[in-house]
Residue, then its C-alpha position, 0 to 999 in steps of 0.5 A: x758177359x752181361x756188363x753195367x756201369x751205372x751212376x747214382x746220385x745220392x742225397x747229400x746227407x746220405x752220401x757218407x753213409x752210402x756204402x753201408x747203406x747198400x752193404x745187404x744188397x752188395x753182399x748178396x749179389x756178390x754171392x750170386x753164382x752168376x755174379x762176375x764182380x759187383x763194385x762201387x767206387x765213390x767219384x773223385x768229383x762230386x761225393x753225392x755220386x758212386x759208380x757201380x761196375x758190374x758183370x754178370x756170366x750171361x744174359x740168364x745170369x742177369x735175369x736171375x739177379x734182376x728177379x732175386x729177393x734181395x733185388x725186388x729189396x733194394x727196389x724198395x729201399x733204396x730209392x729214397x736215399x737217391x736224388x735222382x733215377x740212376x743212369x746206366x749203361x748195359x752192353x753184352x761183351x764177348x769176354x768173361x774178365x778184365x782185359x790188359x790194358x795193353x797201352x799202359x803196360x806195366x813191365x814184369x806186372x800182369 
């Protein structure tokens, strides 16, 4: 699988709005077929950044995301509301879910 984490810095007044503001955009990656898992967090840290963690079945998977309609979208409109480029990470992983763990066990919970 394709996996993303990326970091974006949101301006101060949009930061609340944030969730709603990317909702279009989160929705339709989610129903993209190739789509494993599309989820923002907001940092405990500093409430101008969310992360987003993302996986996508494969490199094809990837490719048709980065080409869709609703992508070419948030290219237009979501970048005014961004205090800064976002910074990402992007590695191909032998997997195709989450893995346990194992060092934080949870005994009788999987």
């Amino acid at each position: 699988m394709i996996f993303i984490t990326a970091k974006f810095t949101i301006r101060p007044e949009y930061a609340d709005q944030w969730p709603e503001i990317a909702a279009d955009f989160t929705a339709a990656t989610r129903a993209e077929p190739g789509c494993l898992w599309f989820d923002w967090s907001r940092s405990v840290e500093d409430p101008t950044e969310y992360v987003l963690v993302e996986a996508f079945r494969d490199g094809d998977a990837g490719a048709a995301h980065v080409q869709s309609e609703h992508f070419k979208a948030a290219q237009r409109t979501l970048p005014p509301h961004l205090a800064r480029t976002p910074r990402v990470v992007n590695a191909t992983v032998p997997q195709d879910d989450w893995s346990l763990l194992g060092e934080m066990a949870v005994p009788g919970a999987e």
